[in-house]
LOFINU-48418 format. One record per residue (C-alpha): residue number from 1; x, y, z. Coordinates in Angstrom, 2 decimals, always signed. Layout:
N
r i NUM	u X	v Y	w Z
...
END
This chain:
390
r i 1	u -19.83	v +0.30	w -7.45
r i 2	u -23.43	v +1.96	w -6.11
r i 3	u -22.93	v +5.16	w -4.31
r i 4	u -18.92	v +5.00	w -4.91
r i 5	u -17.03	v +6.34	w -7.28
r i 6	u -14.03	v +4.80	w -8.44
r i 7	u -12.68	v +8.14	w -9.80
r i 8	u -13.07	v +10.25	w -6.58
r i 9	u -11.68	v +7.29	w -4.48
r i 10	u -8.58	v +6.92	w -6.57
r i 11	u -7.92	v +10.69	w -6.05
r i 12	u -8.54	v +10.60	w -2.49
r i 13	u -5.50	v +7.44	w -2.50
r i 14	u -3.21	v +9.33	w -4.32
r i 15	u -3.92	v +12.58	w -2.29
r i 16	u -2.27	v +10.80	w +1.02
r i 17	u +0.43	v +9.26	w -0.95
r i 18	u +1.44	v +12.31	w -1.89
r i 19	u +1.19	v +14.12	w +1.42
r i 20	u +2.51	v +11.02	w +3.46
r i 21	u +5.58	v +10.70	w +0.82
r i 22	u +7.81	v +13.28	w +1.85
r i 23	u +7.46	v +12.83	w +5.56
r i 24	u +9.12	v +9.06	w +5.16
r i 25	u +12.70	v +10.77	w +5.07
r i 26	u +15.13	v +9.81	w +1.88
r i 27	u +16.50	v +6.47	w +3.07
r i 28	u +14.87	v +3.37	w +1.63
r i 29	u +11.47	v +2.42	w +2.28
r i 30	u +8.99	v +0.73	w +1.39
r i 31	u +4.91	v +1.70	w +1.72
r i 32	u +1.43	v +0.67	w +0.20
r i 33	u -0.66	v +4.11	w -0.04
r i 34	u -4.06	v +1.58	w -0.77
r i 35	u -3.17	v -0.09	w +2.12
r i 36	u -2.86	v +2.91	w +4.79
r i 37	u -6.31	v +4.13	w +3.45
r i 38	u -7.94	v +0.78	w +3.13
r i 39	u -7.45	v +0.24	w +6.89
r i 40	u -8.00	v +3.63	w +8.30
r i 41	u -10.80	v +3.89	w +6.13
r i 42	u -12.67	v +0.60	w +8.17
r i 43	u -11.83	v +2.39	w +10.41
r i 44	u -13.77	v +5.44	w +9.82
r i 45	u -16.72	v +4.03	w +9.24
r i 46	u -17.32	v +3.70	w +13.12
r i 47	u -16.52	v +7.31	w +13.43
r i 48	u -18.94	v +10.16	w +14.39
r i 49	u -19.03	v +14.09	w +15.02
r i 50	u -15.47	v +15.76	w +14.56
r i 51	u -13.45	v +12.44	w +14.48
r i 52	u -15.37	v +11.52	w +11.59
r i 53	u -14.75	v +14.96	w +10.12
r i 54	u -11.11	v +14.58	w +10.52
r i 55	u -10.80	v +11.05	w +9.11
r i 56	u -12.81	v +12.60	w +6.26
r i 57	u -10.61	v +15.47	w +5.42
r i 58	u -7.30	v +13.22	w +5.51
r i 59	u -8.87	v +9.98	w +3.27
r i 60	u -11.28	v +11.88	w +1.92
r i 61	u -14.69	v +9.55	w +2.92
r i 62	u -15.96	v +8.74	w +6.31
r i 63	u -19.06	v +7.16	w +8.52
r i 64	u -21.02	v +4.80	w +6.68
r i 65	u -19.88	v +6.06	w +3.27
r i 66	u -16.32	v +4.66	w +4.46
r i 67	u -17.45	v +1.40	w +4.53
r i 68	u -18.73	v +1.69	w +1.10
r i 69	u -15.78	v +2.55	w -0.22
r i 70	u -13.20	v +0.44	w +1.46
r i 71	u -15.48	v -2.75	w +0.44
r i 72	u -15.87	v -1.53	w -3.16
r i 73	u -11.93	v -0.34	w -3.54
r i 74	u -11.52	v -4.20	w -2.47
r i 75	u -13.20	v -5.46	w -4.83
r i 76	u -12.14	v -3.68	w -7.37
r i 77	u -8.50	v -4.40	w -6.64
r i 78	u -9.19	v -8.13	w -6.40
r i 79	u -11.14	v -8.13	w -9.13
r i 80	u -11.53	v -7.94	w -13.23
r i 81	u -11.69	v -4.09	w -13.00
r i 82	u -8.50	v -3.72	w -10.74
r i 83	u -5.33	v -5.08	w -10.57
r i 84	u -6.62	v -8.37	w -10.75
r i 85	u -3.53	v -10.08	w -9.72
r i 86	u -3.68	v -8.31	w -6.01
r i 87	u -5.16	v -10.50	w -3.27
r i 88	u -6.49	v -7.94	w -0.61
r i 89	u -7.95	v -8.96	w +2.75
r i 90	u -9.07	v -7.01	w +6.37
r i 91	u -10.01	v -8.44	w +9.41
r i 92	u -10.94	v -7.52	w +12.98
r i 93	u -10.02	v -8.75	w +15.88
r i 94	u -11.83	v -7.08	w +19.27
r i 95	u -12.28	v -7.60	w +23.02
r i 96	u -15.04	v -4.91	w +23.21
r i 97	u -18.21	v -5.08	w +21.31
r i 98	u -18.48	v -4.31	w +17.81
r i 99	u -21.92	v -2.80	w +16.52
r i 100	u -23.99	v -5.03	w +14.25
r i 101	u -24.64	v -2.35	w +12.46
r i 102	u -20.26	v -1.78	w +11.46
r i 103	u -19.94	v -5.24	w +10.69
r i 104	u -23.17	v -5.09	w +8.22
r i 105	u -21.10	v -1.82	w +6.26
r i 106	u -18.22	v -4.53	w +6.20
r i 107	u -18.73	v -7.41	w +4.34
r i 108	u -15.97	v -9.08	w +3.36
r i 109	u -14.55	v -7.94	w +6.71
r i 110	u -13.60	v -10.93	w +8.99
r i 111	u -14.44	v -10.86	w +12.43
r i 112	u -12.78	v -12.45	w +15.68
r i 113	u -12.01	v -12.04	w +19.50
r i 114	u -9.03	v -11.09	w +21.51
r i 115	u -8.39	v -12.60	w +24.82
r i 116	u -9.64	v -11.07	w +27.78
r i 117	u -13.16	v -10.19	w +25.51
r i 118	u -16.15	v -8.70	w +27.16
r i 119	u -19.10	v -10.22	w +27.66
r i 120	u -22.11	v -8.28	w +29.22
r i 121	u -26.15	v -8.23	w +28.95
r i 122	u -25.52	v -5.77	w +26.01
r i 123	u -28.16	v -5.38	w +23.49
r i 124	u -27.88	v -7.59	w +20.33
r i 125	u -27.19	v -4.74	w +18.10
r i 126	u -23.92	v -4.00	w +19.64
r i 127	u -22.44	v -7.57	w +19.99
r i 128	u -23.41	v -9.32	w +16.63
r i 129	u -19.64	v -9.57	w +15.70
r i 130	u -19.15	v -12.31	w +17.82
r i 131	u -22.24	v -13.94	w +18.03
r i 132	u -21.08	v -16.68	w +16.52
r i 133	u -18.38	v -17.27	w +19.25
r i 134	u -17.78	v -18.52	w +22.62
r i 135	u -15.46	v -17.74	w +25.56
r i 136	u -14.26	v -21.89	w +24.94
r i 137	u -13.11	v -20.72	w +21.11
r i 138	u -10.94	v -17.77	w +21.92
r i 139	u -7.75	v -18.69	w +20.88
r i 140	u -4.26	v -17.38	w +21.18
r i 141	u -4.41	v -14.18	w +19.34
r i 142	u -0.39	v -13.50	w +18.36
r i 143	u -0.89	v -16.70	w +16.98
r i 144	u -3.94	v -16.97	w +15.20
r i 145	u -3.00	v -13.35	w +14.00
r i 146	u +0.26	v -14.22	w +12.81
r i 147	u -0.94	v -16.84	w +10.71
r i 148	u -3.43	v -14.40	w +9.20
r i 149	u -1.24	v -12.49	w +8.58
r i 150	u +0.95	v -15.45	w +6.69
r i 151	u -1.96	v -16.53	w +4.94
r i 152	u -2.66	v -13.33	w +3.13
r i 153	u +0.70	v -12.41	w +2.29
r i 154	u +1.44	v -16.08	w +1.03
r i 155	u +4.14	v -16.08	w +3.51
r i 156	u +5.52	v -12.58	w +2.20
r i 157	u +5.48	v -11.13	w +5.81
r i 158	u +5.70	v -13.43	w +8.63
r i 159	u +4.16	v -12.04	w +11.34
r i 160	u +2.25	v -8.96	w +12.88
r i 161	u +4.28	v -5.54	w +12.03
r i 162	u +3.95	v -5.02	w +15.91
r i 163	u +3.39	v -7.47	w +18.58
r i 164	u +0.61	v -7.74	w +20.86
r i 165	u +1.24	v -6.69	w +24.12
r i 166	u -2.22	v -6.70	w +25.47
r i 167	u -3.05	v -3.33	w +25.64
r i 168	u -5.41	v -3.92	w +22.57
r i 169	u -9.01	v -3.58	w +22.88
r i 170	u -9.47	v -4.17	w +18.96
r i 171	u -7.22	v -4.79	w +16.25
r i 172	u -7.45	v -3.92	w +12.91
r i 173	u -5.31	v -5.08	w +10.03
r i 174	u -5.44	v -4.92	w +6.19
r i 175	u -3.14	v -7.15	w +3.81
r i 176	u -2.27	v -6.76	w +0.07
r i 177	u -0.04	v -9.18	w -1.75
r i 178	u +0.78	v -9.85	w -5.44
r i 179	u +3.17	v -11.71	w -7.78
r i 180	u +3.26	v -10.98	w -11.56
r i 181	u +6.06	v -11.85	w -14.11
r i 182	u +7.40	v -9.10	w -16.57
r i 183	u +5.58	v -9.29	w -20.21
r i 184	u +9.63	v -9.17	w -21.36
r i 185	u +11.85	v -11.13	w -18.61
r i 186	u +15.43	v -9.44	w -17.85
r i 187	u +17.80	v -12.46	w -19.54
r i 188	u +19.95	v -13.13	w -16.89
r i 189	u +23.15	v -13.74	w -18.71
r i 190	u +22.61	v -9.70	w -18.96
r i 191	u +22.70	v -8.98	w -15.00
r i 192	u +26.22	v -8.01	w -13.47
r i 193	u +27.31	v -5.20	w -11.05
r i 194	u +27.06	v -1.55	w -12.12
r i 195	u +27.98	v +1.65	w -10.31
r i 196	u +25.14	v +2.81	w -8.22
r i 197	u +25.68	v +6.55	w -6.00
r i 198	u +24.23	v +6.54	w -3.13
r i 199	u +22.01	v +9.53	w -1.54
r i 200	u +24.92	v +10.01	w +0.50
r i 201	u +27.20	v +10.40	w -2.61
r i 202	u +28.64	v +7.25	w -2.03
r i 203	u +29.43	v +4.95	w -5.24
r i 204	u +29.27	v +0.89	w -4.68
r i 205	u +28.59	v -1.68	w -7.30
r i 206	u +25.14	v -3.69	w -7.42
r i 207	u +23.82	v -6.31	w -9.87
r i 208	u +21.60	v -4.27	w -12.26
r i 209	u +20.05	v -5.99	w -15.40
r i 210	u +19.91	v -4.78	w -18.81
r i 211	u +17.04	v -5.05	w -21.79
r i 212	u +16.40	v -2.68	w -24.59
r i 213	u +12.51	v -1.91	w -24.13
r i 214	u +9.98	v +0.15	w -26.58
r i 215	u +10.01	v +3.76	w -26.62
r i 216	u +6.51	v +3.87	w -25.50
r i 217	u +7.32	v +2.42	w -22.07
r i 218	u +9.23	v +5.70	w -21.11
r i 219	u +8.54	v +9.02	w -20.90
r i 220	u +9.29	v +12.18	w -19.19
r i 221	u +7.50	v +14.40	w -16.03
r i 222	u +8.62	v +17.40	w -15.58
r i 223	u +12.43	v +16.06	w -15.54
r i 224	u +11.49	v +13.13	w -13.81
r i 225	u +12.20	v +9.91	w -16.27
r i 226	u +9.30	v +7.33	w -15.58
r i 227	u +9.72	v +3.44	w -17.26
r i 228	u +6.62	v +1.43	w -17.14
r i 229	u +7.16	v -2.54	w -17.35
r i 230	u +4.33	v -4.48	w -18.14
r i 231	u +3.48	v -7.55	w -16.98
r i 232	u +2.45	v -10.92	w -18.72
r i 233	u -0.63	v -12.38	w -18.61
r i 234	u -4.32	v -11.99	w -18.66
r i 235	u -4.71	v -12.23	w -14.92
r i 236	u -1.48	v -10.14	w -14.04
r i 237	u -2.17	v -7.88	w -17.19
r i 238	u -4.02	v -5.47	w -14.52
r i 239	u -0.88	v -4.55	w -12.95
r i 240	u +1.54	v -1.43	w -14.04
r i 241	u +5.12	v -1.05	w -12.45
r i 242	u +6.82	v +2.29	w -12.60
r i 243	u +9.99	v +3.43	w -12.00
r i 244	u +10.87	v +6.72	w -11.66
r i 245	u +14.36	v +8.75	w -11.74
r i 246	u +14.76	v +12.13	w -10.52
r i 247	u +17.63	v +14.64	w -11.21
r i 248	u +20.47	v +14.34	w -8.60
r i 249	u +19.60	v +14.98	w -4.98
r i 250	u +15.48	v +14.95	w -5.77
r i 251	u +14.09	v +13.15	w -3.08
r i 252	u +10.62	v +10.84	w -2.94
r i 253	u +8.47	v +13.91	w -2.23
r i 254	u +9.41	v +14.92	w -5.98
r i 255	u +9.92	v +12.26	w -7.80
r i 256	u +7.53	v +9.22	w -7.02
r i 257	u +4.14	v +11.37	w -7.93
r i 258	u +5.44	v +11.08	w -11.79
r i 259	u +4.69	v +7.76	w -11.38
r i 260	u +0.71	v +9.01	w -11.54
r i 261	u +0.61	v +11.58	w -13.36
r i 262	u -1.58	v +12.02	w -15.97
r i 263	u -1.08	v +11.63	w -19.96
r i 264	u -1.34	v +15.65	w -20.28
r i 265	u +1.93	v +15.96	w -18.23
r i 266	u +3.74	v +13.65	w -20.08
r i 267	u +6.62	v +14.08	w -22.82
r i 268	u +7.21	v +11.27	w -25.02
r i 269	u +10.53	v +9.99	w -25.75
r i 270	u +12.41	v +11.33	w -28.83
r i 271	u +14.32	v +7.91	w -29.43
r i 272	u +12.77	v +5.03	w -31.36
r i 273	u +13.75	v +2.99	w -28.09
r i 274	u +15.51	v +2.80	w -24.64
r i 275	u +18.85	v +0.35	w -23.23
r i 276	u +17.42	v -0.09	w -19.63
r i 277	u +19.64	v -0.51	w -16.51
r i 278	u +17.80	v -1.33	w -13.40
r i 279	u +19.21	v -2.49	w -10.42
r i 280	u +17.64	v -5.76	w -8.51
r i 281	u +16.57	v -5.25	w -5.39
r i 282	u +14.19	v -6.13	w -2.79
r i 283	u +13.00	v -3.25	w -0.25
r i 284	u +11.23	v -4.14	w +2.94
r i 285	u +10.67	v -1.59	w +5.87
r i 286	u +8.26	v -1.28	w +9.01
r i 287	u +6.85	v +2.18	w +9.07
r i 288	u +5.37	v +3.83	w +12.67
r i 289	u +2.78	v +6.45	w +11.17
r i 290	u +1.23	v +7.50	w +14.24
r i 291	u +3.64	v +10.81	w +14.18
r i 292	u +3.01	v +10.98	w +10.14
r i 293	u -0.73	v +10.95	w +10.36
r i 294	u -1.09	v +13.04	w +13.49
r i 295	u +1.46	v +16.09	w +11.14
r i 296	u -1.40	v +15.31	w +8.49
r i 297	u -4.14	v +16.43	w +10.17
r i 298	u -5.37	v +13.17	w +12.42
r i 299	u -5.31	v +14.38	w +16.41
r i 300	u -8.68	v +13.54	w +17.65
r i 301	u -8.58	v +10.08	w +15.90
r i 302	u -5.26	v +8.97	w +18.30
r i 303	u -5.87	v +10.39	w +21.45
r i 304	u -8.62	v +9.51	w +24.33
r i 305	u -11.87	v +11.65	w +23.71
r i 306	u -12.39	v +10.14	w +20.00
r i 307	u -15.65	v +9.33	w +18.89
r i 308	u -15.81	v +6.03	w +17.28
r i 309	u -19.75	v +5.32	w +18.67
r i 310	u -20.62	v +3.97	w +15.31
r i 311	u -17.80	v +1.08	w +15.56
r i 312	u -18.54	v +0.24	w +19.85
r i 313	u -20.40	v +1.03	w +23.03
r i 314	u -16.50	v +1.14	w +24.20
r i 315	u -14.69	v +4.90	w +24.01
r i 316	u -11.94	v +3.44	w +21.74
r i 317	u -9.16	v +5.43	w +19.90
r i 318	u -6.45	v +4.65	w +17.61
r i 319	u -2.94	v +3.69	w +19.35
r i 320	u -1.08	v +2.70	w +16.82
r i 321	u -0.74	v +2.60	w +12.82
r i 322	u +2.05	v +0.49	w +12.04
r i 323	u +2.62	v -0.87	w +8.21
r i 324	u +5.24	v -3.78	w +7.12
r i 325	u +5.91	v -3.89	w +3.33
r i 326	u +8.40	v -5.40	w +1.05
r i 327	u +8.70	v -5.39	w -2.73
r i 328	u +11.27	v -7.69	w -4.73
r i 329	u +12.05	v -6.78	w -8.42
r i 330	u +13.77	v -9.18	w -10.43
r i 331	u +14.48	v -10.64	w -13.51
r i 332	u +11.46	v -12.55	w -14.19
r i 333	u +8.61	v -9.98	w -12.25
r i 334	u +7.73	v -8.80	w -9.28
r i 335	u +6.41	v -9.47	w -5.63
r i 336	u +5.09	v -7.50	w -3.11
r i 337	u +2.91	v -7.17	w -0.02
r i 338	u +1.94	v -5.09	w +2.79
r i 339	u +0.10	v -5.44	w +6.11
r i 340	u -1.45	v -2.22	w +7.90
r i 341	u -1.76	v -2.62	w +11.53
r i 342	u -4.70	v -0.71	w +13.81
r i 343	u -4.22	v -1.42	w +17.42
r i 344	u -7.28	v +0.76	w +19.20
r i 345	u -7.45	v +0.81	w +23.04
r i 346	u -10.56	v +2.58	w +24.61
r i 347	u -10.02	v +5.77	w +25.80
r i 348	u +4.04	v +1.97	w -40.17
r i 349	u +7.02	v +4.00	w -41.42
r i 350	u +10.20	v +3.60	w -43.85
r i 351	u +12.89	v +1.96	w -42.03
r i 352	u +15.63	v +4.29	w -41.00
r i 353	u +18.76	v +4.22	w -38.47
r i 354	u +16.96	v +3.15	w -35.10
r i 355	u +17.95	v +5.86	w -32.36
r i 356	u +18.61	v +4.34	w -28.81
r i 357	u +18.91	v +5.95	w -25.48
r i 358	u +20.71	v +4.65	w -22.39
r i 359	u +18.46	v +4.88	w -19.20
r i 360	u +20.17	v +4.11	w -16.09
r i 361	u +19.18	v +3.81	w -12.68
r i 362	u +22.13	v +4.35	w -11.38
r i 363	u +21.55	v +6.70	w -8.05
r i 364	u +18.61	v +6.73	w -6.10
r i 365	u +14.96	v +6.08	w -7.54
r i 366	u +11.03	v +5.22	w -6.76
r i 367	u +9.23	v +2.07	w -7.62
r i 368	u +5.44	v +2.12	w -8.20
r i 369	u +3.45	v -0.61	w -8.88
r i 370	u -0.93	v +0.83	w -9.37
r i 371	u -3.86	v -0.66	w -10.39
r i 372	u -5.07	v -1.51	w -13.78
r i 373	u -6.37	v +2.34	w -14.54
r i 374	u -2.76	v +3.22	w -13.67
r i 375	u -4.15	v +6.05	w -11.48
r i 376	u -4.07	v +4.48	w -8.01
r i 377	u -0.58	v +3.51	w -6.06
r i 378	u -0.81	v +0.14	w -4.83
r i 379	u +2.70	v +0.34	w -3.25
r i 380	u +5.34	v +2.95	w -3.54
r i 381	u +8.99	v +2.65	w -2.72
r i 382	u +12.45	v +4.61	w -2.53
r i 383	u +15.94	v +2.47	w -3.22
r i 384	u +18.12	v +5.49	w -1.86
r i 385	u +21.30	v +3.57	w -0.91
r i 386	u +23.49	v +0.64	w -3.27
r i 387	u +23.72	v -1.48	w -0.09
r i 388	u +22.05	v -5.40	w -0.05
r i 389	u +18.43	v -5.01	w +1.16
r i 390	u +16.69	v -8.16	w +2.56
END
């Protein structure tokens, strides 16, 4: 990727998965890290002067170089190098003018109107993102969002993560989805209820499956277990899911990071192989970050007085962040997807006995599922509680 490297991008995604982490509490949830930063990161390549600087210091690019980024990140995650089995998508929908100049550092950005969009003797540098369009064409925006939205989950999540209420001068919204099947599926004969303690210390039973799985697919982090399932395929091969078990009352903040560590920090198991218990689930939670991100750092970006001159004419600042994502593990793989919502308003040896060791997942645990360099966190979850998550 010219002028972008992969290396320094992947840090800067980890870096605010591991600061956002322990601000989401210890209940379930559900988040994609790549997701937050792919949208925010559009984002900040309209900004200028201190916003900019801010934006930069929390997702670790900004101004034009943003734009750089988020398009090659894209592409990589869509693409041979990536995850390959991750379709990722952004559009923008606005009722200001966009700058010619932000939709040329985007792409494979979509563009579109809301209702109510302005239309002035503006200069043609500042109104090319909707050249293309006229007052007749604007349609109904829940709607034609909504079945964005649809379309680039593959029906995952329904609809927007928040509604419009039409106090949106642009909208902004990012969407990662992906299905993959397990290299080895869980036989189902295998699944049946197990004991699962809650984070409350609360005990319930919940189907958990069962396979015995190579030694090299677990391995230790500091006292955090971590248990890597591949998945099948040449186009899903990209894709690694983690899980990761803590000691008794660790929380995400110190226990889903494992899932990225490096091979320096990792211990090896001493058994020749591992008798895995892993609850099926589904996790799917709507997070508000706009309180998260402002305790990280972002205050100019979310308040009136931001400069975004490099995205519109129009004094815009970011409302609202909201993010929907869900995650289903099961016998035969797993699926997940995420939308990111932006709403901006102006303002060989000799055979011997084979040692096994029982790995349960019995209390609460992380999920990770990264790209194909295993370094950046496509999605990151926390199944705190034993109760039936839809």
């Amino acid at each position: 990727m010219v002028g972008f490297e992969w290396a320094a991008g992947a840090d800067a995604v980890r870096t605010l998965a591991a600061r956002w982490l322990p601000r989401l509490g210890g209940g379930d949830f559900v988040v994609s890290p790549v997701g937050l930063w792919l949208a925010l990161g559009a984002v900040a390549s309209g900004a200028r002067g201190a916003t900019a600087d801010e934006l930069r210091e929390l997702l670790g690019v900004e101004g034009e170089a943003a734009g750089e980024a988020v398009t090659g990140v894209g592409r990589w995650l869509g693409g041979a190098g990536g995850a390959g089995g991750v379709a990722v998508g952004t559009g923008v929908w606005s009722a200001v003018p966009i700058r010619e100049a932000f939709r040329r550092g985007l792409p494979d950005v979509t563009f579109g109107l809301l209702p109510g969009a302005v239309w002035s003797a503006l200069p043609d540098d500042v109104f090319g993102a909707t050249d293309d369009m006229s007052l007749g064409d604007v349609p109904d925006a829940q709607e034609e969002l909504d079945a964005w939205v649809r379309a680039a989950t593959g029906g995952r999540i329904a609809r927007l993560p928040l509604a419009l209420d039409g106090s949106e001068d642009l909208v902004l919204l990012n969407a990662l989805a992906l299905k993959a099947s397990w290299l080895t599926a869980f036989p189902g004969h295998l699944t049946r209820d197990e004991p699962f303690t809650d984070g409350d210390g609360a005990t319930r039973p919940v189907p958990t499956m069962r396979q015995r799985i190579p030694a090299g697919w677990v391995w230790y982090v500091d006292g955090v277990t971590v248990v890597e399932l591949p998945c099948a395929g040449e186009e899903d091969g990209g894709l690694r899911v983690r899980f990761v078990l803590g000691g008794p009352g660790a929380g995400p903040g110190d226990v889903v990071p494992a899932a990225w560590a490096g091979p320096r920090a990792r211990q090896p198991l001493a058994a020749d192989s591992a008798d895995l218990a892993l609850p099926r689930f589904t996790l799917r939670t709507k997070t508000d970050a706009n309180e998260q991100l402002a305790a990280l750092g972002l205050t100019r970006a979310l308040r009136p007085g931001a400069d975004f001159s490099g995205l519109s004419p129009a004094d815009l600042y970011i409302a609202k962040v909201v993010q929907e994502a869900v995650v289903e593990i099961a016998e035969e793989g797993v699926e997940a997807a995420a939308v990111t919502q932006v709403a901006m308003t102006r303002s060989a040896a000799r055979p011997r006995r084979e040692v096994v060791e029982r790995i349960a997942f019995d209390r609460p645990f992380g999920v990770v599922v990264l790209d194909g360099t295993g370094e950046v966190p496509l999605f990151t979850g926390w199944r705190a509680s034993g109760r039936p998550a839809g």
